[in-house]
C-alpha positions in Angstrom: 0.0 0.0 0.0 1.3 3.0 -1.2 1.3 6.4 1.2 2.8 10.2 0.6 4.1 11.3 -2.1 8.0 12.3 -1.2 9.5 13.3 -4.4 9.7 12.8 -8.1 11.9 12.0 -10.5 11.7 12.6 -14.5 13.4 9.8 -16.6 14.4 10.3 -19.7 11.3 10.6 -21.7 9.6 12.4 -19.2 7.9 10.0 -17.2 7.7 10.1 -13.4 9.1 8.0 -10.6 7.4 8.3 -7.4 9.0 8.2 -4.1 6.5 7.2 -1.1 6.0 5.7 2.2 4.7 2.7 3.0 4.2 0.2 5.4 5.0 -3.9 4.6 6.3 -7.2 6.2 9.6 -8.2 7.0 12.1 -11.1 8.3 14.8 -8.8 8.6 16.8 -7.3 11.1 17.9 -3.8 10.8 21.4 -5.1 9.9 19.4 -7.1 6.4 20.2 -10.3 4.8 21.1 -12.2 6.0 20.3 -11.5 9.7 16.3 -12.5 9.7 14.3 -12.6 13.0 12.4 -15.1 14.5 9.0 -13.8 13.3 8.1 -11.2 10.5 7.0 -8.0 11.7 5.5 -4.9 10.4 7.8 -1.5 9.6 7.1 1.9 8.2 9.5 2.4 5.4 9.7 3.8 1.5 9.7 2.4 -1.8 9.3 3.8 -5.5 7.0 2.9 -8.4 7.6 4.5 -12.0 4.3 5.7 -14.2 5.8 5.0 -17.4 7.3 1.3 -17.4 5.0 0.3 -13.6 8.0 -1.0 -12.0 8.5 -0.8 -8.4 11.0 -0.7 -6.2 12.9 -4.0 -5.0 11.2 -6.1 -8.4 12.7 -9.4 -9.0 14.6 -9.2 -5.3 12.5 -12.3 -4.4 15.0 -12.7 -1.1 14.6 -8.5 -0.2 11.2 -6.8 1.5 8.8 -5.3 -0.9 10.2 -1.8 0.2 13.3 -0.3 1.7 13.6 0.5 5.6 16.0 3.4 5.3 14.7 6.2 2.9 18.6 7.0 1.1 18.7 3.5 -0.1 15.2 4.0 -1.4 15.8 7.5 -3.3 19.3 6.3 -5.0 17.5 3.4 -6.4 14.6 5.7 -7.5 17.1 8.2 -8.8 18.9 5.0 -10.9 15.9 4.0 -12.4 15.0 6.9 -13.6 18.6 8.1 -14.5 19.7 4.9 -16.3 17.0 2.5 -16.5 13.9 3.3 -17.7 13.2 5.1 -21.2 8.9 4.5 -20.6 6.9 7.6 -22.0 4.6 8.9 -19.7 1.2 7.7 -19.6 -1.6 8.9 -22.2 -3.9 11.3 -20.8 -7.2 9.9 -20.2 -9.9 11.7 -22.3 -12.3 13.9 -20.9 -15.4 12.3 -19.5 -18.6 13.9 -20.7 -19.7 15.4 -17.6 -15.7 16.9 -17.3 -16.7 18.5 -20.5 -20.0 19.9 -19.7 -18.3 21.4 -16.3 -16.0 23.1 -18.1 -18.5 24.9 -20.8 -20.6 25.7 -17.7 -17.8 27.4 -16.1 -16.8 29.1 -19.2 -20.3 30.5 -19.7 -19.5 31.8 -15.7 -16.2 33.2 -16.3 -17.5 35.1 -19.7 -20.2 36.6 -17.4 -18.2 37.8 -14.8 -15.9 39.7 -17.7 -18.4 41.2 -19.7 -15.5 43.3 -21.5 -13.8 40.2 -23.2 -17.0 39.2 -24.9 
């Protein structure tokens, strides 16, 4: 589960990397792998998912947590990603639903009204 927004960073095409907080399970000790602890246990930490390719942080790690417990870790593998990794586009806008498009020619009509010197 994803939490607040840190920071961003722009790849190379222009999509984003997000930086967040998050909360997950882990076996580790604060020392890492391979020092596990008797039973897994929750901790607030940070991880990074990219809006262009959808990778996340710690993908394909199968013996790391889902996230990273200390934030620097977390930000230079978001930075690498985006740096020297990924070349995804950002996402297409999605089109405008129909009542997005009847809001803003309502609030048009408003705005023309309350400058009556610009019609």
């Amino acid at each position: 589960m994803s939490g607040e927004v840190i920071t961003r960073y722009a790849n190379r095409a222009g999509a984003v990397v997000e930086l967040h907080t998050t909360r997950f399970m882990t076996k580790w000790t604060l020392s890492g792998p391979p020092y596990a602890a008797n039973t897994p246990y929750e901790v607030d930490g940070f991880n990074w998912r990219c809006l262009g390719c959808k990778r996340y942080g710690r993908q394909g790690e199968t013996y790391y947590d889902p996230g990273f417990q200390d934030r620097r870790e977390a930000e230079d593998d978001a930075q690498a990603h985006a740096r020297d990794v990924c070349t995804a586009l950002p996402p297409e806008p999605e089109p405008e639903s129909p009542q997005e498009q009847v809001r803003r020619r309502l609030q048009a009509t408003w705005a023309a009204h309350l400058l009556p010197w610009r019609s």
